[in-house]
N, C-alpha and C positions, 0 to 999 in steps of 0.2 A: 504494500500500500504506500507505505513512503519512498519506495522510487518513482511511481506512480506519477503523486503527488509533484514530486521534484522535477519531473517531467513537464507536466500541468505546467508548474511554475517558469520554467524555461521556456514556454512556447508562448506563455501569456508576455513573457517580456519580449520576444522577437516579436510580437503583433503590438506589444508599446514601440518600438522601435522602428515598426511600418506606421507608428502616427492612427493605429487603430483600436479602438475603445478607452483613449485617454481619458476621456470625461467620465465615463463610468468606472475606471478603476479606484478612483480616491475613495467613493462612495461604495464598489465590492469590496474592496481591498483594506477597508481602512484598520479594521479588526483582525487580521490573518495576522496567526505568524507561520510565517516563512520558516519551510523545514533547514533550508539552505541558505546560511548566511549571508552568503555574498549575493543572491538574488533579494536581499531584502532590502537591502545597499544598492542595487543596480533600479528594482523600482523606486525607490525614496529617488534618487537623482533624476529619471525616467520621468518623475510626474514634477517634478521640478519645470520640467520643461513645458511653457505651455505652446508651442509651435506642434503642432502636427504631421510637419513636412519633415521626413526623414533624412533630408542630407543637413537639415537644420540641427535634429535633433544628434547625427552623429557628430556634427560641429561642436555642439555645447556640451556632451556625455564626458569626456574625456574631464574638461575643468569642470564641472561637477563634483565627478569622482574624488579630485585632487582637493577640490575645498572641504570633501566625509573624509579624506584620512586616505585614501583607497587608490593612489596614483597607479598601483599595477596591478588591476584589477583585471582580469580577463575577459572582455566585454565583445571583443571584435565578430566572434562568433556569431551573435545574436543578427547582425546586419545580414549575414551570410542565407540566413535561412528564408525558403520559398512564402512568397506571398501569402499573408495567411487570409482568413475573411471572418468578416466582423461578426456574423454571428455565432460564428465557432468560437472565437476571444471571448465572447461577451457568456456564454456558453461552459468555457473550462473557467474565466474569473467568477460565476455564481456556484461552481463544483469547491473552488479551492475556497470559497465564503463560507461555503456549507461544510468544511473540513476543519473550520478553524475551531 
């Protein structure tokens, strides 16, 4: 169940990362703890952001990361992954709500 989970959590942040279901995640998300430390660091900085356009967002991750503490945080990955759709994100962040 908690790799599961951990998974949930890394997919939900590649679909923060395409700039989709940012505005609903503060509001799913606000009660989870994250099984995975550094994914709880990578959303806290993720929803910092309020641009939605993805090259924006990978602009600003970076010093983000560096103002948590987190300069070598391993984040690049997350860009890499296929397109997600919004209601599958919106879908695994009301699963990981329901987990918390």
């Amino acid at each position: 169940m908690r790799d599961s989970l951990i998974e949930a959590e890394r997919r939900v942040l590649e679909a923060l990362c395409q700039g989709l279901g940012k505005e609903e995640a503060g509001t799913l998300l606000r009660n989870y703890a994250w099984r995975e430390p550094s994914h709880q660091v990578l959303f806290s900085a993720l929803t910092e952001i309020s641009s939605t356009n993805s090259e924006v967002i990978r602009a600003e991750l970076p010093a983000r990361l560096v103002r948590k503490g987190f300069p070598d945080l391993d984040w690049e990955h997350l860009f890499r992954a296929s397109p997600s759709d919004k209601e599958e994100t919106l879908a695994l962040m009301r699963r990981l709500a329901g987990a918390a």
